[in-house]
PDB file of N, CA, C and O in Angstrom:
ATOM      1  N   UNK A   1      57.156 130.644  93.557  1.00  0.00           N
ATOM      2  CA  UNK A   1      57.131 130.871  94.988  1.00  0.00           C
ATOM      3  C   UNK A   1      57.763 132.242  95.260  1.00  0.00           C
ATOM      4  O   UNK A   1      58.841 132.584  94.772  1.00  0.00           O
ATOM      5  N   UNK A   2      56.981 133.041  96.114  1.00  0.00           N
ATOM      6  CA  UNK A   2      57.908 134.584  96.316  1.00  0.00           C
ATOM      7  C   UNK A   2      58.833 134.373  97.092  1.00  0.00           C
ATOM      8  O   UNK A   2      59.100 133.210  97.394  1.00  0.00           O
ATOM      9  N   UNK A   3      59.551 135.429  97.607  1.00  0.00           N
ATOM     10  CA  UNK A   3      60.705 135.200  98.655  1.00  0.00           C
ATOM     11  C   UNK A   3      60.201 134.794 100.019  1.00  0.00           C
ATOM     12  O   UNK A   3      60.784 133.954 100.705  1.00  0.00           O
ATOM     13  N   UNK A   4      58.937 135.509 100.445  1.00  0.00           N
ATOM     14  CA  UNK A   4      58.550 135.175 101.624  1.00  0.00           C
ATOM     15  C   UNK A   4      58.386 134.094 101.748  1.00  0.00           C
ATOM     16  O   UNK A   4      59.028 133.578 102.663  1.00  0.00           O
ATOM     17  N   UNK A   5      57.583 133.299 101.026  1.00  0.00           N
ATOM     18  CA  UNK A   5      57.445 131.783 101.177  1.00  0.00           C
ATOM     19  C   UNK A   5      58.950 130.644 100.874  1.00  0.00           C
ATOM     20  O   UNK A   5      59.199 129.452 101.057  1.00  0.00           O
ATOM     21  N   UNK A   6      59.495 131.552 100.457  1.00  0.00           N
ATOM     22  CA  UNK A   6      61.201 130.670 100.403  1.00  0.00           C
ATOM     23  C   UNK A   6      61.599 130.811 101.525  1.00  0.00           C
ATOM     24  O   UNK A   6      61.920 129.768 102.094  1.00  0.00           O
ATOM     25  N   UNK A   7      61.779 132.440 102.488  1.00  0.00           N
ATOM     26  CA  UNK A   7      62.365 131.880 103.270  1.00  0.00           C
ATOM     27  C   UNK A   7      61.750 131.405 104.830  1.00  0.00           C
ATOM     28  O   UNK A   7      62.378 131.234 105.875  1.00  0.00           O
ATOM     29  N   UNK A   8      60.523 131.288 104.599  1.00  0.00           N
ATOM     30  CA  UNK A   8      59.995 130.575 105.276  1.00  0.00           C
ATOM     31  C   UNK A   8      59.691 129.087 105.302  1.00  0.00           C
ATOM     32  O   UNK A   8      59.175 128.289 106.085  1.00  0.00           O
ATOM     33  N   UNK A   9      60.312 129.069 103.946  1.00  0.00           N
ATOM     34  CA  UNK A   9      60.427 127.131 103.646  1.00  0.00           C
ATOM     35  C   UNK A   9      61.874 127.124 104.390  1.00  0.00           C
ATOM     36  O   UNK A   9      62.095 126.809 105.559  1.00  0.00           O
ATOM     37  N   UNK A  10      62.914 127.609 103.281  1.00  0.00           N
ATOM     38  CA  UNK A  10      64.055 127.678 104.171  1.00  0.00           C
ATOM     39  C   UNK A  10      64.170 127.428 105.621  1.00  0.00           C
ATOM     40  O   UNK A  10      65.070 126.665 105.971  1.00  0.00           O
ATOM     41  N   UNK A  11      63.500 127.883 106.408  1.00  0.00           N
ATOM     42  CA  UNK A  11      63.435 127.951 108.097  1.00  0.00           C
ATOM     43  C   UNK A  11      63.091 127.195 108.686  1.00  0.00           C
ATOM     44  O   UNK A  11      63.458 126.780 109.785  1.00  0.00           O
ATOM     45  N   UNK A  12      61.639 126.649 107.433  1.00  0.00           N
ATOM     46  CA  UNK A  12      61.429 124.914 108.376  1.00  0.00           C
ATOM     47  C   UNK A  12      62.327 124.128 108.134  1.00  0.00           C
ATOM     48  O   UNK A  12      62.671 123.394 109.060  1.00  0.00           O
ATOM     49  N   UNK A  13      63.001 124.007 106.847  1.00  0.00           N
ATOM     50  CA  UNK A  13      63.638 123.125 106.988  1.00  0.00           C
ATOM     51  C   UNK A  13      65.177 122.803 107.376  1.00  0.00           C
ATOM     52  O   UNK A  13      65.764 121.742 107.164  1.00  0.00           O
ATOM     53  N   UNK A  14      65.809 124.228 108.133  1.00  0.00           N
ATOM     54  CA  UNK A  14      66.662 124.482 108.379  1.00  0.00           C
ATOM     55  C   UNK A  14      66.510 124.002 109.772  1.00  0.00           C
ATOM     56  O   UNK A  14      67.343 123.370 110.421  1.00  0.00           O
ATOM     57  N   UNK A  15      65.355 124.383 110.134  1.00  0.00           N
ATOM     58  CA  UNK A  15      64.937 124.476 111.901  1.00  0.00           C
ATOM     59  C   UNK A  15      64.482 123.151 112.522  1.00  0.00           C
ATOM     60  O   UNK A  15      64.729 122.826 113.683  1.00  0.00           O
ATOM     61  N   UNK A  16      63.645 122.259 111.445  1.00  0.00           N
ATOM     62  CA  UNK A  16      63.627 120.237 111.701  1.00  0.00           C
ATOM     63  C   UNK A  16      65.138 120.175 111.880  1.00  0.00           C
ATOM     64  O   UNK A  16      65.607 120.014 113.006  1.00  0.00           O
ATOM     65  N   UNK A  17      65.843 120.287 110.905  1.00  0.00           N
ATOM     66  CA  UNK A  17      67.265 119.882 111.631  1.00  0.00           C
ATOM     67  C   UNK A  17      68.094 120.326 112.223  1.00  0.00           C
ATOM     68  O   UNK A  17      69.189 119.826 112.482  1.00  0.00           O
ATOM     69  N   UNK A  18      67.486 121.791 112.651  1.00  0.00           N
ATOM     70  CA  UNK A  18      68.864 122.326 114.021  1.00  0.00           C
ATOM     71  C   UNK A  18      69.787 122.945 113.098  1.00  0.00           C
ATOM     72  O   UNK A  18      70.451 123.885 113.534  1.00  0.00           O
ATOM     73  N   UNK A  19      69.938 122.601 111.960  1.00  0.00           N
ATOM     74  CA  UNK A  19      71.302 123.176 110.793  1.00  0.00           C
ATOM     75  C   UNK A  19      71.186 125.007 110.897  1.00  0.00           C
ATOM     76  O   UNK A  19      70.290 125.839 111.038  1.00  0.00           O
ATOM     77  N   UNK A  20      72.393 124.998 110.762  1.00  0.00           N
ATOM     78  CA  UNK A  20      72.726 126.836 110.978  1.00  0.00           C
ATOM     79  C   UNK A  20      73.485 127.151 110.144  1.00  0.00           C
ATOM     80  O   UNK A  20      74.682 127.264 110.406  1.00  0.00           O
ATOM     81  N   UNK A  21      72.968 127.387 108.861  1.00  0.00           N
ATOM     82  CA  UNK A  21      73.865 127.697 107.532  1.00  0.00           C
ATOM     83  C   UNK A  21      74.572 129.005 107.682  1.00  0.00           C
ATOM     84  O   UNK A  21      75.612 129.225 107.062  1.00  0.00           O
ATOM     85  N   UNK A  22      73.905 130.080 108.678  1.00  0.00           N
ATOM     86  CA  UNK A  22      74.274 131.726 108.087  1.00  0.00           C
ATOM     87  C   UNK A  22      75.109 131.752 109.099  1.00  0.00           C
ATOM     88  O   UNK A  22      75.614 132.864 109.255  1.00  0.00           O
ATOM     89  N   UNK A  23      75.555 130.686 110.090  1.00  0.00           N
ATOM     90  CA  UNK A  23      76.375 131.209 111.346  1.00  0.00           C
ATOM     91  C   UNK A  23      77.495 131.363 110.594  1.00  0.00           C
ATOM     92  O   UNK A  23      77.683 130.869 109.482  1.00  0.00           O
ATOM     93  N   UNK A  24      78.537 132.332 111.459  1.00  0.00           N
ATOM     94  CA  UNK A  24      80.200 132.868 111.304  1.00  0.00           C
ATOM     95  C   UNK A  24      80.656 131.237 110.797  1.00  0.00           C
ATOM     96  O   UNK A  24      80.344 130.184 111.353  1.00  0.00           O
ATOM     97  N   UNK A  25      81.488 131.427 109.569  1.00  0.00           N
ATOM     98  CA  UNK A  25      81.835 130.402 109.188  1.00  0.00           C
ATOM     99  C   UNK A  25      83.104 129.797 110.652  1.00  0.00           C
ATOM    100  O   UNK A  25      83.280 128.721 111.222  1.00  0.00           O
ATOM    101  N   UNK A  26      83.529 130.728 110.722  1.00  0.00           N
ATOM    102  CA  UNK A  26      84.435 129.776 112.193  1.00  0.00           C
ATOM    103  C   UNK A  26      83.812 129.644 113.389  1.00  0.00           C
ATOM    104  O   UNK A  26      84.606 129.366 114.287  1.00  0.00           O
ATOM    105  N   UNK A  27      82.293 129.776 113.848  1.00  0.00           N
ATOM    106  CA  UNK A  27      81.886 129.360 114.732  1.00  0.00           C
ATOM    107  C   UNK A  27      82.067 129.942 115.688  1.00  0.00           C
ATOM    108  O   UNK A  27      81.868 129.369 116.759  1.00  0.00           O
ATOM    109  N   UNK A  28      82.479 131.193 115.663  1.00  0.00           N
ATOM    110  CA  UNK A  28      82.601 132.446 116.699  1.00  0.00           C
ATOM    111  C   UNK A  28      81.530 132.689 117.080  1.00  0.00           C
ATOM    112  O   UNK A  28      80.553 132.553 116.343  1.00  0.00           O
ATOM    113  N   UNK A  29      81.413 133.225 118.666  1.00  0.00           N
ATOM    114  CA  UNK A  29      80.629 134.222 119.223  1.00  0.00           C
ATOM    115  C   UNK A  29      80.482 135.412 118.532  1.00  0.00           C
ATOM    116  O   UNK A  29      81.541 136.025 118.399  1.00  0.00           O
ATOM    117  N   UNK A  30      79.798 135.775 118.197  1.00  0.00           N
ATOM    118  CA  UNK A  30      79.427 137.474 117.840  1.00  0.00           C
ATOM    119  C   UNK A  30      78.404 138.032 118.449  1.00  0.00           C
ATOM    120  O   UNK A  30      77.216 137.714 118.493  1.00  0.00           O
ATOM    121  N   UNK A  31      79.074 139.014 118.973  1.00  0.00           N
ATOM    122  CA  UNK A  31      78.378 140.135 119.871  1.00  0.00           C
ATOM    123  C   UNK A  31      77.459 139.426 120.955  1.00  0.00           C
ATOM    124  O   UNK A  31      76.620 140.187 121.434  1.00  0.00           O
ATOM    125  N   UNK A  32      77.442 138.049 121.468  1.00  0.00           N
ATOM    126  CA  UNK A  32      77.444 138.113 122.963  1.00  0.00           C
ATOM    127  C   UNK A  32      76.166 136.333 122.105  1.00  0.00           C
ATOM    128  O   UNK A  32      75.741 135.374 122.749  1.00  0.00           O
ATOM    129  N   UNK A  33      76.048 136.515 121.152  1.00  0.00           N
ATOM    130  CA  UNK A  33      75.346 135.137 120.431  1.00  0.00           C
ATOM    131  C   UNK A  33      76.358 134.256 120.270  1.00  0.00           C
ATOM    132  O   UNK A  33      77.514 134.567 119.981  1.00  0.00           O
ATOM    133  N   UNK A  34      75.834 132.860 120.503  1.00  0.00           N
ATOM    134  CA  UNK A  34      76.286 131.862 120.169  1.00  0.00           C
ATOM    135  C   UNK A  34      75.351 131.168 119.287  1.00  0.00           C
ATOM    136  O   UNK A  34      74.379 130.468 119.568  1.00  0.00           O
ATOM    137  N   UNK A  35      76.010 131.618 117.794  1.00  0.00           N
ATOM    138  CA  UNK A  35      74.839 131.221 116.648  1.00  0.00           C
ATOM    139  C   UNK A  35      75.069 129.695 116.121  1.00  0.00           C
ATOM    140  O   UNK A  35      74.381 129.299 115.179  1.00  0.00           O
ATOM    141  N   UNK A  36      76.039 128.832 116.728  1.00  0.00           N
ATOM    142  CA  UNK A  36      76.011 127.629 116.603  1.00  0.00           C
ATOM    143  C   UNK A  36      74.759 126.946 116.911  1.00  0.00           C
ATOM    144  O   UNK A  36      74.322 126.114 116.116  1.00  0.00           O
ATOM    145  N   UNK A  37      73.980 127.297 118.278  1.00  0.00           N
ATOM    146  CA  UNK A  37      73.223 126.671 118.744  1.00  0.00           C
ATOM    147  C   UNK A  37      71.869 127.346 118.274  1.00  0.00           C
ATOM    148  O   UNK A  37      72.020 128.529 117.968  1.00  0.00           O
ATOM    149  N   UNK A  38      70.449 126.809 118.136  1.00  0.00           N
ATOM    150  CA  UNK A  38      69.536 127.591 117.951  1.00  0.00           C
ATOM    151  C   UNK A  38      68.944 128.805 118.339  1.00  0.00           C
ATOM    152  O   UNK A  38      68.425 129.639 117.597  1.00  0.00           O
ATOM    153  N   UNK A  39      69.053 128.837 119.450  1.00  0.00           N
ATOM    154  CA  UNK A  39      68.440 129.488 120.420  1.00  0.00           C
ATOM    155  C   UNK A  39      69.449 130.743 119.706  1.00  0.00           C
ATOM    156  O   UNK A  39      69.033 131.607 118.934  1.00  0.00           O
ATOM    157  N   UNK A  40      70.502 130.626 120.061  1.00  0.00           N
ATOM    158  CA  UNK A  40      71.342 132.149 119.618  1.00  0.00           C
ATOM    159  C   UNK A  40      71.497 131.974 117.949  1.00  0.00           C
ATOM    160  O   UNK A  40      72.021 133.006 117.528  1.00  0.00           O
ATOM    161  N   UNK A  41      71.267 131.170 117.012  1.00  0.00           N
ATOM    162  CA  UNK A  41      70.935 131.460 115.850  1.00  0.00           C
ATOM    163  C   UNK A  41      69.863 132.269 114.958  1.00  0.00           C
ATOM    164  O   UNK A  41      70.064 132.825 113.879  1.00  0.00           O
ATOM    165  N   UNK A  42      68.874 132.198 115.573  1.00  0.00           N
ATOM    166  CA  UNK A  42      67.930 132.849 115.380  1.00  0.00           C
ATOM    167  C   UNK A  42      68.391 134.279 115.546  1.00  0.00           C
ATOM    168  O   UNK A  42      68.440 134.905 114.488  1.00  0.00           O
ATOM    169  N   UNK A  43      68.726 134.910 116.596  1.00  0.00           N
ATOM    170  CA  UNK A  43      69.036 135.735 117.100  1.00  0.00           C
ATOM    171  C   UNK A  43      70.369 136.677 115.824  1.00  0.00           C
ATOM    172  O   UNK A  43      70.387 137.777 115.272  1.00  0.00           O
ATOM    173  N   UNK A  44      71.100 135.719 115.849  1.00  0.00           N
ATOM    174  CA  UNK A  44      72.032 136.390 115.144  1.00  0.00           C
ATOM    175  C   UNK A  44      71.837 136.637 113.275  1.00  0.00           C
ATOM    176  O   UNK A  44      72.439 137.360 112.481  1.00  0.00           O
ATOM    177  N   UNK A  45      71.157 136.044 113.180  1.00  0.00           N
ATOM    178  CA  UNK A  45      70.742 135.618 111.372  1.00  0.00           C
ATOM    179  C   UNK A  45      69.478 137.196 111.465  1.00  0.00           C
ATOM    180  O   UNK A  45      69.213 138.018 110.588  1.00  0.00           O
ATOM    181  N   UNK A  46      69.047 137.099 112.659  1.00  0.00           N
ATOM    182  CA  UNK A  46      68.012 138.379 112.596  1.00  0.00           C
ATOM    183  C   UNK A  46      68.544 139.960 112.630  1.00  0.00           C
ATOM    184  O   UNK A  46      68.190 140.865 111.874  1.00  0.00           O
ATOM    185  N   UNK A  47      69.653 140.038 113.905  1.00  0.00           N
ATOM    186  CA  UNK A  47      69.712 140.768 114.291  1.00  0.00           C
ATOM    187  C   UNK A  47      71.272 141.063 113.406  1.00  0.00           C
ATOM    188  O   UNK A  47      71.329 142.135 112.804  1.00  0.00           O
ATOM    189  N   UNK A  48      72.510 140.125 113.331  1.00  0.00           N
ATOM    190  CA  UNK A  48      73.342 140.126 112.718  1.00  0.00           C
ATOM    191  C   UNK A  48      73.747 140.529 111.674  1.00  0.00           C
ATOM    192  O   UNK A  48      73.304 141.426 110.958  1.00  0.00           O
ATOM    193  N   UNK A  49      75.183 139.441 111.469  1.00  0.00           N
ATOM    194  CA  UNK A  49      75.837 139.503 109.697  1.00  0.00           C
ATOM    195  C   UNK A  49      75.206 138.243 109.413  1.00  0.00           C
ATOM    196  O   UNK A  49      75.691 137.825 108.361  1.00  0.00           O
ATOM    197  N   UNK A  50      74.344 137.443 109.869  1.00  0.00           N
ATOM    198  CA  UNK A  50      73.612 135.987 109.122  1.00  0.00           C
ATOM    199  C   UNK A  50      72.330 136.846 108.026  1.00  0.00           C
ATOM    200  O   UNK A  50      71.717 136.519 107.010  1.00  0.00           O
ATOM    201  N   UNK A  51      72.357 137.531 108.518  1.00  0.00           N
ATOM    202  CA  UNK A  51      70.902 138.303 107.741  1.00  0.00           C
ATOM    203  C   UNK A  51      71.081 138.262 106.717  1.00  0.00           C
ATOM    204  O   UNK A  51      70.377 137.618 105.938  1.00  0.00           O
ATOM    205  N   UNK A  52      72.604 139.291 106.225  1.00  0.00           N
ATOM    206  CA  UNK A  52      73.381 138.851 104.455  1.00  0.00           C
ATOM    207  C   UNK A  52      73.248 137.943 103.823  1.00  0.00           C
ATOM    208  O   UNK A  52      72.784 137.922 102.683  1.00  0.00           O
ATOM    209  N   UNK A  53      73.709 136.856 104.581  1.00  0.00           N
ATOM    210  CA  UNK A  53      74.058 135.864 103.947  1.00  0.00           C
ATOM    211  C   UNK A  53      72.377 134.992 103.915  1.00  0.00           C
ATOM    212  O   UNK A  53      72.241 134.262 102.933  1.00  0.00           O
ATOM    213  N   UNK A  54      71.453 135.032 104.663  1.00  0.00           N
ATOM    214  CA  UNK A  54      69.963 134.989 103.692  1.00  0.00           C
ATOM    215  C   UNK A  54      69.686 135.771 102.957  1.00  0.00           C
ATOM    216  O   UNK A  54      69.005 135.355 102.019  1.00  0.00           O
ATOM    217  N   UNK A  55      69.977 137.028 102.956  1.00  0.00           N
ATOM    218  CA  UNK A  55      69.505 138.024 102.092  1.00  0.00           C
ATOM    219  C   UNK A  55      70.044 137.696 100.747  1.00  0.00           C
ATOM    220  O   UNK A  55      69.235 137.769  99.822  1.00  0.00           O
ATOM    221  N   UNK A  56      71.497 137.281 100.417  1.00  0.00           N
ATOM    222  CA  UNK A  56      72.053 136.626  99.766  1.00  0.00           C
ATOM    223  C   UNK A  56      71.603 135.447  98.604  1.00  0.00           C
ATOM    224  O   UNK A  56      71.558 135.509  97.376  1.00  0.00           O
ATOM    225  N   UNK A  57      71.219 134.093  99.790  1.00  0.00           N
ATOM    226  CA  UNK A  57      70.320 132.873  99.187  1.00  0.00           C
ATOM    227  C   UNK A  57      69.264 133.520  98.568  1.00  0.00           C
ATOM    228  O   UNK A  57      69.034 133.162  97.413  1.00  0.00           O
ATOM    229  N   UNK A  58      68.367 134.626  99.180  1.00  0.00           N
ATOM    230  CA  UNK A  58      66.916 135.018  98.917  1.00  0.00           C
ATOM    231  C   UNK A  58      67.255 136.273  97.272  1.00  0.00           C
ATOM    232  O   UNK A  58      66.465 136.984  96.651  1.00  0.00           O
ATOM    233  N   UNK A  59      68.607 136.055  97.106  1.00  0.00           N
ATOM    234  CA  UNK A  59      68.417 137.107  95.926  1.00  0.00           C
ATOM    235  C   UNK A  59      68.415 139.065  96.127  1.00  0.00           C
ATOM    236  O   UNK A  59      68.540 140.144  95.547  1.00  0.00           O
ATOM    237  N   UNK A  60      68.238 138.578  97.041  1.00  0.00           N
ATOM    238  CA  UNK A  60      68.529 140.299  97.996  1.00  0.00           C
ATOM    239  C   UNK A  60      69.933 140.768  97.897  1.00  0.00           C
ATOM    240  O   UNK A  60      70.536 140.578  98.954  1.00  0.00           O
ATOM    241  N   UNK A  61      70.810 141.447  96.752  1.00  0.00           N
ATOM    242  CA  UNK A  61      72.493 141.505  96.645  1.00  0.00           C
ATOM    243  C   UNK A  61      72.649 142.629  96.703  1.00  0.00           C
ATOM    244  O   UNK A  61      73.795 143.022  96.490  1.00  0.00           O
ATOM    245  N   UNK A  62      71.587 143.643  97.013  1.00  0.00           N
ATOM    246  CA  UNK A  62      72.015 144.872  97.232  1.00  0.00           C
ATOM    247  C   UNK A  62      72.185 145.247  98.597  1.00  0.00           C
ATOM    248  O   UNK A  62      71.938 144.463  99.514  1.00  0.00           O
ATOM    249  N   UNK A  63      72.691 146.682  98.815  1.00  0.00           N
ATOM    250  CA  UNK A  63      72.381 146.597 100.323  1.00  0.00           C
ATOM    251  C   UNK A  63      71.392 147.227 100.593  1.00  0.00           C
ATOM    252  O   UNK A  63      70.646 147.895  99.876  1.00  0.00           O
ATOM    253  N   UNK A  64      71.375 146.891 102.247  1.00  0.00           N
ATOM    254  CA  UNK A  64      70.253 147.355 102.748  1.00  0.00           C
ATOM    255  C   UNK A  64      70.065 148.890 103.240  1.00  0.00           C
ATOM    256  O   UNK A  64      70.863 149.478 103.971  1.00  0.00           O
ATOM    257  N   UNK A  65      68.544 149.581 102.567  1.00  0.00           N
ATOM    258  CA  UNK A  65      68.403 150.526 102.385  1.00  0.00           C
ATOM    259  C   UNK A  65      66.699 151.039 103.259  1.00  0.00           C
ATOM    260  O   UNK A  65      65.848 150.275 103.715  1.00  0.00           O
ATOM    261  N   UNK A  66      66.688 152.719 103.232  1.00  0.00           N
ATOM    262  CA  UNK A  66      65.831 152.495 104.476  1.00  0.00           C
ATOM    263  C   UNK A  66      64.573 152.584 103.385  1.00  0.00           C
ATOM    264  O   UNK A  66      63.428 152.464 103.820  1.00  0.00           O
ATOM    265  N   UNK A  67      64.774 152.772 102.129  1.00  0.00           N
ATOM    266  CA  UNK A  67      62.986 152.124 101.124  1.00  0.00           C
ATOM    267  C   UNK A  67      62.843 150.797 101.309  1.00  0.00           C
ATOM    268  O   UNK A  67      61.691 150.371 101.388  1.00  0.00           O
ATOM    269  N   UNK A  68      64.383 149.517 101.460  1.00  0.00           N
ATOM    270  CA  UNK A  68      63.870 148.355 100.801  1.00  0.00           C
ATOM    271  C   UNK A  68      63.718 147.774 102.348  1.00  0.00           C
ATOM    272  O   UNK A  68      63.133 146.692 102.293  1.00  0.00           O
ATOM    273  N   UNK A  69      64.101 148.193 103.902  1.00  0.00           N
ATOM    274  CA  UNK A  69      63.738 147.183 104.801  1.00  0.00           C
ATOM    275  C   UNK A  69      62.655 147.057 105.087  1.00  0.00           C
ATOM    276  O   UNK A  69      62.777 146.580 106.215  1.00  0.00           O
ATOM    277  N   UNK A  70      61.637 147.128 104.907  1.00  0.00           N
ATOM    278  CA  UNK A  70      60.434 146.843 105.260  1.00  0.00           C
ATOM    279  C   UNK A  70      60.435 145.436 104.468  1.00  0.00           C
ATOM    280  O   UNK A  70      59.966 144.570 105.206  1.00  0.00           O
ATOM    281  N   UNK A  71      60.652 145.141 103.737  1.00  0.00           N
ATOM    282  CA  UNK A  71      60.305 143.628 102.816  1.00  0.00           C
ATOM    283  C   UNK A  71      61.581 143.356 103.509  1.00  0.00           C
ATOM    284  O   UNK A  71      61.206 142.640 104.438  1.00  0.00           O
ATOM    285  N   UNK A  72      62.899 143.493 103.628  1.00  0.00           N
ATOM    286  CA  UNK A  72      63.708 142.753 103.845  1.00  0.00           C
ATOM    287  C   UNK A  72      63.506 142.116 105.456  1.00  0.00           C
ATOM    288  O   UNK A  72      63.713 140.967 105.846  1.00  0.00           O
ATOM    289  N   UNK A  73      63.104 143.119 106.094  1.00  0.00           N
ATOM    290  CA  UNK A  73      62.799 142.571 107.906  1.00  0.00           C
ATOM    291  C   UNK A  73      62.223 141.375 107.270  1.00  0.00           C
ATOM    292  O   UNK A  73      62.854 140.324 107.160  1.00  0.00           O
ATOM    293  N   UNK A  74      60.771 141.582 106.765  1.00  0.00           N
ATOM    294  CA  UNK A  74      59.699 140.840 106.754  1.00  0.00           C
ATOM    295  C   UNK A  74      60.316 139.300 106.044  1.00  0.00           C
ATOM    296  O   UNK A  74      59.485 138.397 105.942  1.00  0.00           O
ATOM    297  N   UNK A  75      61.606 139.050 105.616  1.00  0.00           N
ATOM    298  CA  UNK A  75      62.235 138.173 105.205  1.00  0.00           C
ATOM    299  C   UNK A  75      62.521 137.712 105.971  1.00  0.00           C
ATOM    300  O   UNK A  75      62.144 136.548 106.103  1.00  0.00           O
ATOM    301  N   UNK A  76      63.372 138.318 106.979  1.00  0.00           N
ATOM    302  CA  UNK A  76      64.373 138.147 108.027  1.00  0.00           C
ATOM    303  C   UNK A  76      63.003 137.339 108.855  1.00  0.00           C
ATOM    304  O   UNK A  76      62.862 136.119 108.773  1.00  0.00           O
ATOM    305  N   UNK A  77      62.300 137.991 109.439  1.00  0.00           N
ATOM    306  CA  UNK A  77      61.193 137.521 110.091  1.00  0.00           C
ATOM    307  C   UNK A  77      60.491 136.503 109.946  1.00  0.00           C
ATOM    308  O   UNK A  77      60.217 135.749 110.880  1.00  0.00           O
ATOM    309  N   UNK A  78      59.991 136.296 108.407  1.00  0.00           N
ATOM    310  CA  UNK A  78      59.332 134.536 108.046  1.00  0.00           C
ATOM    311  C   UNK A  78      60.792 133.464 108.107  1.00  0.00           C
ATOM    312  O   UNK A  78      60.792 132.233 108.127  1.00  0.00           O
ATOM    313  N   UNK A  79      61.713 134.189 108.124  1.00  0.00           N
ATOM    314  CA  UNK A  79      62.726 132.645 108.441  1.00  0.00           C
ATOM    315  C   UNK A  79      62.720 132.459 109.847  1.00  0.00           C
ATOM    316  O   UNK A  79      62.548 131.378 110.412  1.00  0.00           O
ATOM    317  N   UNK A  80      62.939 133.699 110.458  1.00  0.00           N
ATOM    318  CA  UNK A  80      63.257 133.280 111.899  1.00  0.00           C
ATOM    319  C   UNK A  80      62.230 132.587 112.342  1.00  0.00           C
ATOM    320  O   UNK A  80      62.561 131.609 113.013  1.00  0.00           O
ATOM    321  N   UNK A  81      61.061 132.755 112.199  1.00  0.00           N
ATOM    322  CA  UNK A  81      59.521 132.326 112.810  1.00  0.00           C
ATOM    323  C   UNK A  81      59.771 131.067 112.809  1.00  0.00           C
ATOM    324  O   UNK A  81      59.771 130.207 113.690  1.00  0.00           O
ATOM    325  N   UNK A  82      60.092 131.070 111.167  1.00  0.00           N
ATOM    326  CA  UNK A  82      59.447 129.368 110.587  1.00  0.00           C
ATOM    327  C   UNK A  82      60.658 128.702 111.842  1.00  0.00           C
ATOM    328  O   UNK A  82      60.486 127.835 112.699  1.00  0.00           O
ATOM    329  N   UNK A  83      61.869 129.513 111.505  1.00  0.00           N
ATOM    330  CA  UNK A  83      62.838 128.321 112.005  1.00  0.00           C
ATOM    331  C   UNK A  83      62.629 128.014 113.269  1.00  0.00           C
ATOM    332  O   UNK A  83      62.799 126.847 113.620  1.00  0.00           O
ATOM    333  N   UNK A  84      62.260 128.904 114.112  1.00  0.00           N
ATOM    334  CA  UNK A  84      62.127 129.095 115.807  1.00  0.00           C
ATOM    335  C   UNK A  84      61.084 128.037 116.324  1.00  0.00           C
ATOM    336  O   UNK A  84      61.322 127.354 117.320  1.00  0.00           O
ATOM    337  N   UNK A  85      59.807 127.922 115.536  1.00  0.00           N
ATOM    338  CA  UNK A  85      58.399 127.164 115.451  1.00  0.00           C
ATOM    339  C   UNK A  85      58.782 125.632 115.200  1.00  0.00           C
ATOM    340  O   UNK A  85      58.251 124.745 115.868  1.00  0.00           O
ATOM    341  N   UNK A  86      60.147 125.240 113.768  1.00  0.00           N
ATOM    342  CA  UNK A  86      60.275 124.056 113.818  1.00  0.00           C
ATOM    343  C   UNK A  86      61.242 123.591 114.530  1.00  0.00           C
ATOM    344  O   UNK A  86      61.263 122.360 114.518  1.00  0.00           O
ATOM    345  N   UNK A  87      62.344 124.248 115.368  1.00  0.00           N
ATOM    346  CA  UNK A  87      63.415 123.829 116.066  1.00  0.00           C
ATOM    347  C   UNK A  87      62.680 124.050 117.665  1.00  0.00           C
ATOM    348  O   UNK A  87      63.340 123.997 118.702  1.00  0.00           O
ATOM    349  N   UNK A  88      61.566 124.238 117.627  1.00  0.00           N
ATOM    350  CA  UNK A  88      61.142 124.396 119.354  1.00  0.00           C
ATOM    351  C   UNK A  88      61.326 125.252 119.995  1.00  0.00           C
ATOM    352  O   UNK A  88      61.187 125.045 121.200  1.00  0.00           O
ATOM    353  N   UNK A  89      61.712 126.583 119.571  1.00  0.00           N
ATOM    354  CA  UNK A  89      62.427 127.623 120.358  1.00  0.00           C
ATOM    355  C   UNK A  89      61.685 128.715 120.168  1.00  0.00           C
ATOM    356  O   UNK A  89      61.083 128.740 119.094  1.00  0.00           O
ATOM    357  N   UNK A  90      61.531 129.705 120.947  1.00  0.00           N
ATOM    358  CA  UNK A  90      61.273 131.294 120.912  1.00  0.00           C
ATOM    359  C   UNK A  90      62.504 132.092 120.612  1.00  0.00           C
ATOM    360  O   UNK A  90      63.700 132.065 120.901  1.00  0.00           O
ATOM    361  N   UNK A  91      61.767 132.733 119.981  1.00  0.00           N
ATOM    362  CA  UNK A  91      62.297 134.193 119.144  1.00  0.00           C
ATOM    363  C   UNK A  91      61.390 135.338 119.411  1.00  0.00           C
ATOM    364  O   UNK A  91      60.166 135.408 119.310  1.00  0.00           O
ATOM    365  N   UNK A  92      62.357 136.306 119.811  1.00  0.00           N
ATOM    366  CA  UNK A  92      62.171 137.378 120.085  1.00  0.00           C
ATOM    367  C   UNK A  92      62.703 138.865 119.428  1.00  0.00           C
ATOM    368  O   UNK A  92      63.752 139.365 119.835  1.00  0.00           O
ATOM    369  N   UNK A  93      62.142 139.307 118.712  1.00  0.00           N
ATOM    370  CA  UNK A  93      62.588 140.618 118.259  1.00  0.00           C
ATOM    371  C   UNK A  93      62.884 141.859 119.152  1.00  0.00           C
ATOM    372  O   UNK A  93      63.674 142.648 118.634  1.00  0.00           O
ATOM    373  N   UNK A  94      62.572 142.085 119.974  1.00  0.00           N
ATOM    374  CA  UNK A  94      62.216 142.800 120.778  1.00  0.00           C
ATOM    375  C   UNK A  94      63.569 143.048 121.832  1.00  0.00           C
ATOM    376  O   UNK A  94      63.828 144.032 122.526  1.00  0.00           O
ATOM    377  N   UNK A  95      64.270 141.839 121.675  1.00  0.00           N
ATOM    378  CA  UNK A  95      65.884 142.697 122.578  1.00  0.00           C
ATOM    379  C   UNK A  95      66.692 143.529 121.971  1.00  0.00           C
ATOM    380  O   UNK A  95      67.649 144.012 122.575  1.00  0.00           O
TER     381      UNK A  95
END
């Protein structure tokens, strides 16, 4: 299975159950998200420090560089989708 399709498995099945693995381990607000809840999870795993920590699961341990984001968005992106599609919610890239 490539990464894309991991972390787009990842997302469904993160997103059937609402679970928010990449949020701030203490459950903080960051930068105006509340990544406890879905709606601002998505948000923060995309736009955030949750991104790492998929980038992380997905084998991605380097950092991010301006050759490798194009595959790495496109990571960031099949999780958020999947997850947004199975938890009921919209996601938006675009703020």
């Amino acid at each position: 299975m490539d990464k894309t399709e991991t972390a787009r498995r990842l997302g469904t099945e993160h997103g059937t159950t609402r679970d928010v693995p990449y949020s701030p381990p203490d459950g903080s607000d960051v930068d105006g998200y509340e990544p406890w809840y879905p709606e601002g999870y998505v948000s923060y795993v995309y736009w955030d420090a949750g991104s790492a920590r998929l980038m992380d699961d997905l084998g991605e341990t380097t950092d991010t560089t301006e050759d490798n984001w194009p595959e790495r968005d496109a990571l960031l992106r099949a999780y958020c989708e999947a997850y947004a599609t199975a938890a009921g919610i919209t996601f938006d890239t675009t703020s």
